[in-house]
DOZA-288454 format. One record per residue: x, y, z of N, C-alpha, C in turn; residue in three letters. Coordinates in steps of 0.05 Angstrom, whole numbers, plus 5000, padded with zeros to 4 digits. Each point is the difference from the previous one (the first is absolute). Example, Ala and Ser with C-alpha at 12.3 -4.5 7.8 and 13.67 -1.06 7.14 Angstrom:
BEGIN
526448865156498250245000501850245000Ala 499350214986501650245001498550225014Ser 
END
This chain:
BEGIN
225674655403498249824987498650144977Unk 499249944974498450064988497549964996Unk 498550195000497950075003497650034973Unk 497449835012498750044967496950025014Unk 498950174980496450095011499850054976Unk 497449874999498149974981496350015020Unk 499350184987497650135012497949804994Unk 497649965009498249834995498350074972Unk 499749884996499150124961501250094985Unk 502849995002500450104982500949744977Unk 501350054980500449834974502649845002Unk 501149915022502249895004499549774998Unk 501049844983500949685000501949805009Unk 499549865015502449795003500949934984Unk 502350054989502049894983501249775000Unk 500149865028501649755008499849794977Unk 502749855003500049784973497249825015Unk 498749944976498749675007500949835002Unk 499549835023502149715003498949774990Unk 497149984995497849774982501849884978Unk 501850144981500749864974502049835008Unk 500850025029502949915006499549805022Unk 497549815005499849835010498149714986Unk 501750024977500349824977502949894990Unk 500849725001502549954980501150114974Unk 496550134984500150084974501850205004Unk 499750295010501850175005503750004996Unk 500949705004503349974991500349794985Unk 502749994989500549814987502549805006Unk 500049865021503249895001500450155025Unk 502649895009502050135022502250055001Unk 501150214979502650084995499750265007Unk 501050114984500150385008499850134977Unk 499049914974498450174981497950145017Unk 499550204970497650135017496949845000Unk 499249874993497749875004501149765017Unk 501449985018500149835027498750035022Unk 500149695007497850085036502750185003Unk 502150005010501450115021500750444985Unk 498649964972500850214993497250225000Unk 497749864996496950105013500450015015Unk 499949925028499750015022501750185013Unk 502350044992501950205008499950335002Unk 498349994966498450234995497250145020Unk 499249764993496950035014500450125041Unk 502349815007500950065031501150265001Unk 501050134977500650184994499750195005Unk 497149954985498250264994498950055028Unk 499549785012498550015025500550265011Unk 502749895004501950105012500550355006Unk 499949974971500750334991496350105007Unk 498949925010496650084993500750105034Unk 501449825023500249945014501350305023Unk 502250064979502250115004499650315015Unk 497650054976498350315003499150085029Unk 500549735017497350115024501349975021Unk 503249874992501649825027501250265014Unk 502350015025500450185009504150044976Unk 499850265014502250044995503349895008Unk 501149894982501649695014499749815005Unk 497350004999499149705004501749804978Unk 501049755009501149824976497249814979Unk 501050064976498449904982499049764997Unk 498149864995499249804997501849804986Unk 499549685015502949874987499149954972Unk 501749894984499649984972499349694993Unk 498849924983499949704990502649864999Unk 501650134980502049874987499449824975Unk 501949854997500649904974500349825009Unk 501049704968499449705004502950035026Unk 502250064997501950015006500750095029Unk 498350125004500550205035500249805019Unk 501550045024500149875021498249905023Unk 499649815009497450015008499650105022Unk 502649985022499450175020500450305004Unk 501650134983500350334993498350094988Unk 497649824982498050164979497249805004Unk 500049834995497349725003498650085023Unk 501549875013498650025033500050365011Unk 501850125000498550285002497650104985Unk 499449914971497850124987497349875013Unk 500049735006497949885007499649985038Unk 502550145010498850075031498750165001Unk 501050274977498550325003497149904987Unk 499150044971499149904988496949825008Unk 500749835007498449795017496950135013Unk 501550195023498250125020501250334990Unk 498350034973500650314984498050135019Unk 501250245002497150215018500250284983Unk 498250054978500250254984500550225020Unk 502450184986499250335020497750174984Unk 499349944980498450134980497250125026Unk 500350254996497150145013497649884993Unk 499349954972496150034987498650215011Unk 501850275006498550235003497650024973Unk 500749874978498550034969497949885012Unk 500249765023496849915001497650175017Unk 501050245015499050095014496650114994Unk 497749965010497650004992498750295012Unk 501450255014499850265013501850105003Unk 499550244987502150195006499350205025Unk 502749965023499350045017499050414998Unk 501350044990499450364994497550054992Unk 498249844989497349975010498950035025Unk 500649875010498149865038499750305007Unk 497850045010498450285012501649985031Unk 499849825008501850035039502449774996Unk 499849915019502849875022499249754996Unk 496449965014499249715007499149854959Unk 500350174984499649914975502949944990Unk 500750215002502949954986500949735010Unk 500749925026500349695014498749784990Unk 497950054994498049814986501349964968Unk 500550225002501749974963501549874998Unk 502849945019501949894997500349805004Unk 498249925023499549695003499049894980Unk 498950124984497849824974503250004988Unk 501350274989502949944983502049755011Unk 499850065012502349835022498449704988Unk 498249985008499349754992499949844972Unk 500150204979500349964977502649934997Unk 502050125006502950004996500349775009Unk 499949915025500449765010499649754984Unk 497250104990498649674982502650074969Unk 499950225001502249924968502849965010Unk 501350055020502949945010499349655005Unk 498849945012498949654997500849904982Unk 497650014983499449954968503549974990Unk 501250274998502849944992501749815011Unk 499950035013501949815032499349714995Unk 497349875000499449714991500750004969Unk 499750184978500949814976502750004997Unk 501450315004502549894999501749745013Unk 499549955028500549815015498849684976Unk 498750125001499249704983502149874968Unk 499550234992502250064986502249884997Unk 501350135033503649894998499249635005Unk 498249975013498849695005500949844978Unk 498650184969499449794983502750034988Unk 501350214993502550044994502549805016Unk 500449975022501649895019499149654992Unk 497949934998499649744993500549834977Unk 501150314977500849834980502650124990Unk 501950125020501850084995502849795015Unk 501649944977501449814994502250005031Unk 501250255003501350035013499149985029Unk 498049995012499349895024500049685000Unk 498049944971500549684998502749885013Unk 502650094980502549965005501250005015Unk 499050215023501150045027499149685021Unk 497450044997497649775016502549734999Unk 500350034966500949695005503349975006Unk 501550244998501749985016500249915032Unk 498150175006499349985032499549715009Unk 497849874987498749745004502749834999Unk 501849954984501849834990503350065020Unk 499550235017501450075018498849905022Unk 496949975009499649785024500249794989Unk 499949924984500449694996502249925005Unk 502250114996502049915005501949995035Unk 497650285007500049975036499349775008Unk 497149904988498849805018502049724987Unk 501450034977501849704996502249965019Unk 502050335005501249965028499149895017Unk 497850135010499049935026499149665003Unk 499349904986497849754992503749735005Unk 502050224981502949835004501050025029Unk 500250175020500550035019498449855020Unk 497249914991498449985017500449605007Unk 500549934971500749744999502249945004Unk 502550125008502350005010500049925025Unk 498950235012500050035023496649675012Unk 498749964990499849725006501349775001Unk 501550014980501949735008501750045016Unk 501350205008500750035022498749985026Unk 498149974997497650005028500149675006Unk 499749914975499849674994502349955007Unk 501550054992502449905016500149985026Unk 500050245015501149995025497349935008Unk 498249944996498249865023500149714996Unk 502149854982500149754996501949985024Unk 501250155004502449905016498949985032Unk 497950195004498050125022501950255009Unk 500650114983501450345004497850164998Unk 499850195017498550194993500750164984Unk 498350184981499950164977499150215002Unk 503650134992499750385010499050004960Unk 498750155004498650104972501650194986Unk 502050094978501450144997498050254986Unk 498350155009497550094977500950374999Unk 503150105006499750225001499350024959Unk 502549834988500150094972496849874985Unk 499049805015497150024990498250324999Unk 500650035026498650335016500050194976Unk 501950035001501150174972498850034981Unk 500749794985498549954966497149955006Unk 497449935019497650005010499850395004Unk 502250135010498950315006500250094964Unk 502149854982500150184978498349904984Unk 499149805001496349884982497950195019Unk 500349985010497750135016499950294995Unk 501650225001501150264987498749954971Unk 500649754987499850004970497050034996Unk 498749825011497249915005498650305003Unk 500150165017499450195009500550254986Unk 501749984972500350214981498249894979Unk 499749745003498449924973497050055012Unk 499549895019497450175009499350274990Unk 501750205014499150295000500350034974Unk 502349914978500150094974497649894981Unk 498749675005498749914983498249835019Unk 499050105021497949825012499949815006Unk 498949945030500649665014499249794982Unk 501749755007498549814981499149825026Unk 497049994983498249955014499749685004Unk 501849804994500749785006501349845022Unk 501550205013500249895024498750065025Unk 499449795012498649885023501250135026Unk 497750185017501350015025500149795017Unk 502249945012500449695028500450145018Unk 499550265011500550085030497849955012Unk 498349954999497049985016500149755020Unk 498450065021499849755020501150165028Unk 498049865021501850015023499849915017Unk 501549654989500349815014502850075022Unk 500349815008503150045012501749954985Unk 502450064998502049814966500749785013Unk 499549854974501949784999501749884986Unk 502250005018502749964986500549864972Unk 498049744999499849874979498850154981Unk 499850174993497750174982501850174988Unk 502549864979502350214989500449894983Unk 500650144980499650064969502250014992Unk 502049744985503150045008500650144961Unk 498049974991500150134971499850285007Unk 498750075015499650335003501350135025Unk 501149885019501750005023498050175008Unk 497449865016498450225017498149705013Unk 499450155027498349865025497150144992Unk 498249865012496949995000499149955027Unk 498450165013498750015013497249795013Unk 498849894973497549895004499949804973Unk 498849755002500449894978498450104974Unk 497750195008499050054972501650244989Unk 501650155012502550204988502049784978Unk 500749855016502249794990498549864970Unk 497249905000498149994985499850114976Unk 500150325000498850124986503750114986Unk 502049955029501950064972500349794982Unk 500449785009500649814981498849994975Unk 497750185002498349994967500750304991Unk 502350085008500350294992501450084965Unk 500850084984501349984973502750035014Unk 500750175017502750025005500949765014Unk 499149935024500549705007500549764980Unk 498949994982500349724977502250244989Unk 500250174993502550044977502749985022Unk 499150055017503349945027500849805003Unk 497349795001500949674998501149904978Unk 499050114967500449924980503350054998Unk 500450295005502550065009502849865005Unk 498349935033502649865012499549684989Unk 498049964988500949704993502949984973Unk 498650224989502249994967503150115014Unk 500550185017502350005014501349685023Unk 498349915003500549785016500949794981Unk 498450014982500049714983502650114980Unk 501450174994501750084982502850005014Unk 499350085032502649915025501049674993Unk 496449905006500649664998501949884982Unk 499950114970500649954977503050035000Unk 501050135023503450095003501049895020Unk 498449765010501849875024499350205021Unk 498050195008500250195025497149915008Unk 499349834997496849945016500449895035Unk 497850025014500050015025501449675006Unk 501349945013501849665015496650035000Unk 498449644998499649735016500749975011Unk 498549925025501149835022499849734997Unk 502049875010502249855001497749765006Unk 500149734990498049845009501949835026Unk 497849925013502149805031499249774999Unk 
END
């Protein structure tokens, strides 16, 4: 590891870049890869960190990930810079902030007293670093194109889960309609529903952790009535417990977009000769 002391009083300065000029839009121009780019500032500036960084890390330690460019991949370069990044923890000492030099202290029980006061100083400036940078990659990450691009990849990849699923789901009703016209009972075919519900749900659950729950949908597990059978949600293929569960989904955003769903799949079946038989008048 390398090693750095700086005595208390003496004339040593923090050198570290300031990060203040760089939590402004003014700072770039555009998003290409000239040098006055967000993606070509920022690359620098992570840079520098970096190398400021480098002086205090151990020996072999692997280097801090890099920004990248408009161009970089998002999962080999994007998402590594902003997992590390995110939750930065300086190795930087602030031995420079130290307020006693311990080669002073007359005994043992002073000298202790010294270091706790240092120690404490160091602490408040390793902080100080630790929240702006973090803040930093915050404001950087929120207007950087290439996460945007990712998001809406992702989003437009559940959508098209929940249009499987929403197609399967109205399938598999008219087939229910059917055979209970006849008074057949109805085996539910729901493994290939199962499926595409685990891979929205997987989806759901990356868009969370990558960009935060959306706070629009309604929890319906609550209640603890006894269930009742009638209390099923054939848009969302799920049972309810208590009627104010059943209640509270029905006013949920995802419930109306499942119904909205399977109506435009139903009504577009209709349109092809595949809508559910009428029964037969006597």
């Amino acid at each position: 590891a390398h090693t750095h002391t700086h005595a208390a009083g003496s004339d040593y300065k923090d050198d570290s870049v300031n990060l203040m000029p760089f939590f402004s839009a003014s700072c770039y121009s555009g998003y290409g890869n000239d040098p006055n780019s967000f993606y070509s500032v920022y690359l620098c500036l992570f840079q520098r960190i970096a190398d400021e960084e480098a002086e205090y890390m151990e020996e072999g330690e692997e280097p801090l990930p890099p920004f990248g460019n408009a161009g970089s991949d998002y999962d080999e370069v994007v998402h590594c810079f902003y997992g590390y990044w995110q939750s930065f923890s300086t190795r930087r000492s602030y031995a420079w902030n130290d307020k006693h030099n311990l080669k002073e202290a007359p005994n043992r029980r002073v000298q202790r007293a010294m270091e706790k006061d240092n120690k404490k100083l160091r602490d408040a400036a390793k902080k100080e670093r630790n929240e702006t940078v973090r803040r930093l990659v915050a404001f950087v990450r929120k207007r950087d194109k290439r996460v945007l691009a990712y998001k809406e990849v992702m989003e437009e990849r559940e959508k098209e889960r929940q249009r499987r699923v929403a197609e399967k789901r109205a399938r598999d009703l008219k087939k229910r309609m059917e055979r209970e016209k006849g008074q057949r009972e109805y085996a539910p075919e729901e493994a290939e529903v199962a499926a595409l519900e685990k891979e929205m749900q997987n989806m759901e659950a990356a868009l969370d952790a990558e960009f935060g729950k959306d706070s629009d949908e309604t929890d319906s597990s609550s209640g603890s009535d006894d269930v009742d059978n009638d209390l099923f949600c054939v848009a969302c293929n799920k049972s309810f417990k208590s009627e104010k569960a059943f209640a509270n989904h029905v006013r949920s955003k995802k419930h109306r977009d499942n119904v909205a769903l399977l109506k435009e799949v139903m009504a577009r079946d209709n349109e092809r000769g595949e809508g559910v038989p009428r029964e037969e008048k006597g």
